[in-house]
N, C-alpha and C positions, 0 to 999 in steps of 0.2 A: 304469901301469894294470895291475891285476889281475884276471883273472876279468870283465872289461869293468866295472869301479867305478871309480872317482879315487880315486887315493892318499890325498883328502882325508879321503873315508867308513872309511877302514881307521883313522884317527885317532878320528874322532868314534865308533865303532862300538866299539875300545877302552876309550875312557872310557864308554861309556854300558856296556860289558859290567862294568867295577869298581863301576862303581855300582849296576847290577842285581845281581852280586853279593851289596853291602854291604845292602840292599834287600834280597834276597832270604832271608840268612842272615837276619833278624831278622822275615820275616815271611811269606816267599813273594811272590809276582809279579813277580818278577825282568821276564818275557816283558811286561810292560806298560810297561816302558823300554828293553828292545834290539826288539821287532818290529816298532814303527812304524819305528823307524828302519833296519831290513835293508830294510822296503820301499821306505821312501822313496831308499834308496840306489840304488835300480833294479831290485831281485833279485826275479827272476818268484816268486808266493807257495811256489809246492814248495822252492824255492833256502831262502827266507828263512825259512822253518818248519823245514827241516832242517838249517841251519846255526843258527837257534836252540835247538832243542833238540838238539845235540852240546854247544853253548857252556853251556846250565842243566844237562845231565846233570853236567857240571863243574863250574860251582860248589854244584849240590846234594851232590854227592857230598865237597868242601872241607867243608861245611858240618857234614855229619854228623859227617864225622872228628874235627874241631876238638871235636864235643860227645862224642863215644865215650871220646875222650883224656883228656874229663876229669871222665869218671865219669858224665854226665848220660843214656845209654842204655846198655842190656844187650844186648847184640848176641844172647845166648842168647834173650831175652823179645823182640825185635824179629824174628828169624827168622819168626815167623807172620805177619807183619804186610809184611814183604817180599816170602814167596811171593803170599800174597795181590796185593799190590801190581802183582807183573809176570805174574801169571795174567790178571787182569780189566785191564789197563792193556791187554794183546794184543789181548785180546777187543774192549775200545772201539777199539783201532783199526782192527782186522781191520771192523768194526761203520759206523769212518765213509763207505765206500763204499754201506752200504744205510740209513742213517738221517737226515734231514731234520734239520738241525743250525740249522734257522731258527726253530722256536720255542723250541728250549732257549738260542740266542742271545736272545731277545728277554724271556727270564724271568732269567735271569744278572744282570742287572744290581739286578734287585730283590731274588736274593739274596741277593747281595753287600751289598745295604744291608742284610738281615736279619742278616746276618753282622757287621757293622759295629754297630749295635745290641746286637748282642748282648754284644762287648766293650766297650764305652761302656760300659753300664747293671749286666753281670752283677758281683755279690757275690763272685763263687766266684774269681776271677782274684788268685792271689798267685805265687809262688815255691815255695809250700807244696802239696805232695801231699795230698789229703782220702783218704778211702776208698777202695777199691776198685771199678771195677765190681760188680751183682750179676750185671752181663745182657753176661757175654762175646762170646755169640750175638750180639746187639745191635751190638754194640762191629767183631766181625770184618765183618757184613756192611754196616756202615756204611763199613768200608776197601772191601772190596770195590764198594759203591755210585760211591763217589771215585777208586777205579782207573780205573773202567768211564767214567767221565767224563773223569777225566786222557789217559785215551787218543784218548776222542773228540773233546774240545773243550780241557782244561787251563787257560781262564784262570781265575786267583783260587784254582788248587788246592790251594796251598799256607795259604793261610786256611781253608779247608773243614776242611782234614787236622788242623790247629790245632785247631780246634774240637771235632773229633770226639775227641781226647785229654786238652783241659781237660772236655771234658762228659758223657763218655761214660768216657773213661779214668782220670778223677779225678787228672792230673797238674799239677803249678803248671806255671807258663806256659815256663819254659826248659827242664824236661823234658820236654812235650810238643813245642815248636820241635824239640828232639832229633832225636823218635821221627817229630814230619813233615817233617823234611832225609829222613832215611833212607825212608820213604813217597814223595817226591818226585822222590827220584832213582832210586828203581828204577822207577818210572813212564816219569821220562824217558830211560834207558835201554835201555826197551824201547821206546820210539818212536823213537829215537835209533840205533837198530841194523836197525827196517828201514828208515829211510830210509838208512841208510850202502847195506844192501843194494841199495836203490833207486838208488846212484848220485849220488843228489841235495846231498850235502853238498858246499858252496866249503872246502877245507880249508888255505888259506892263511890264509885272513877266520875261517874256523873257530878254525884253532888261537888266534892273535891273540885271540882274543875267550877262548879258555878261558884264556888268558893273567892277563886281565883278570878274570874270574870267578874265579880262584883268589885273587886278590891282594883282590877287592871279599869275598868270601866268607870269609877269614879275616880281615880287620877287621872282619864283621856281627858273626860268632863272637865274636871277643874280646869287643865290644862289647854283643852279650848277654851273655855269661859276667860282664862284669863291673857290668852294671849290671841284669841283671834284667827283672821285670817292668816294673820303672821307665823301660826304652826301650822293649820287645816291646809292650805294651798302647797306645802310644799311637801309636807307627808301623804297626801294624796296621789301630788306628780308620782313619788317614787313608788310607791306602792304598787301605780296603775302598769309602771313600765317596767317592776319586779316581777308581779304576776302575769303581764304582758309575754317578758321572756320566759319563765319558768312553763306556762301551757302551752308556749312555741316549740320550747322542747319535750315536753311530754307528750306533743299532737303529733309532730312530725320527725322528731329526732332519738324517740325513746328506743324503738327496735335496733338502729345505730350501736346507738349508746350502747343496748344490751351486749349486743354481737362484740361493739369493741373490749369491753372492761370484760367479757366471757375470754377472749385471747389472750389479754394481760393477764388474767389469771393463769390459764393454760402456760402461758413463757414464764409466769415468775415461779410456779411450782416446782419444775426441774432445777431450776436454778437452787432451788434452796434444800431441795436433798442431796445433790450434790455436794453443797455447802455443807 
């Protein structure tokens, strides 16, 4: 026993961390297959949010690297795009103590399906770079919009960020992944540094888990590098419209849910002392 967990969850929390990795590097939302499971491990929600984000700061930051290495970002032209990133990422966090995070929970999940829609249906999605922006303005405070989110809320950030570089940036789909690894992680970062401040990180379950994110994060990498759009676009769609239904039902369907599986249990106990 560690940190009051079973041995058993430091197992299943590594592979789920390789996997959120592998997941992660090709699309972002790593944090929608390792958080259910910090919590369900036991870990009061402060524990399992900052030991989740120490474990994505790491495989965001695997992520980036593998695409820097090999030519798909300019660390010179991402520099604006980073300060940004951990300016307003502060701010959303400093932010989530005085803002009401129940109706931008309860609209997330519709845009997440806008977001999913949008790579389904859009034309403009290849490998291939179009244009330029015209509207750079456009373009920065749209990062900035996504910091200030990532900080206060984060899930599906890493699709937002996505988008805002095929749509806005005019990048085919493995240079933009690039430029939102590198968006992502300095996001998480900087929420990642004060919750270290805060005390809050398990850093045994920690390291372990960034263990797993390096190793899940350079097989996304390879795996877009070498196949393109031809993976990124479709584990995106499903991604956008898995996390889509699962915050649909945990926004509006959860108290349901409780009430019904609380009476399943009630009917199936009698039944089985009987037995």
């Amino acid at each position: 026993m560690f940190n009051d967990i079973e041995a058993f969850w430091y197992v299943v929390l590594f592979v789920a961390s390789v996997f959120g990795g592998l997941v992660g590097s090709l699309s972002g939302g790593a944090g929608m297959i390792t958080m259910p499971l910090l919590l369900l491990s036991g870990l009061n929600p402060l524990q399992a949010i900052a030991t989740n984000k120490l474990q994505a700061c790491v495989g965001s930051f695997t992520g980036a690297a593998h695409y820097y290495k090999n030519g798909l970002m300019d660390f010179q032209q991402s520099r604006i795009y980073i300060v940004i990133a951990i300016v307003f990422s502060s701010l959303g966090a400093a932010l989530v103590q005085f803002v009401s995070l129940e109706i931008l929970s309860k609209v997330l999940p519709f845009v997440m399906i806008l977001v999913g829609i949008y790579f389904l249906f859009s034309s403009k999605l290849s490998d291939k770079d179009r244009a330029r922006t015209k509207y750079p303005l456009l373009l920065y405070a749209s990062c900035a919009v996504a910091s200030v989110y990532g900080g206060l809320l984060g899930v599906g950030i890493g699709s937002f960020v996505l988008v805002i570089f095929v749509g806005l940036a005019g990048y085919g789909l493995s240079k933009a992944l690039a430029y939102s690894r590198s968006i992502v992680f300095s996001i998480n970062l900087s929420s990642a540094l004060l919750f270290i401040a805060g005390g809050n990180v398990l850093w045994i379950l920690g390291v372990l888990m960034c263990v797993g994110q390096m190793i899940g994060a350079s097989l996304g990498a390879k795996l877009a590098l070498k196949s393109g759009a031809k993976v990124i676009r479709p584990v995106v769609i499903c991604l956008c419209f898995i996390m889509s239904i699962r915050l649909i039902i945990k926004e509006f369907f959860s108290v349901h849910l409780t009430h019904f599986l609380g009476q399943v249990r009630q009917r199936v106990r009698p039944s089985l002392y009987r037995s």
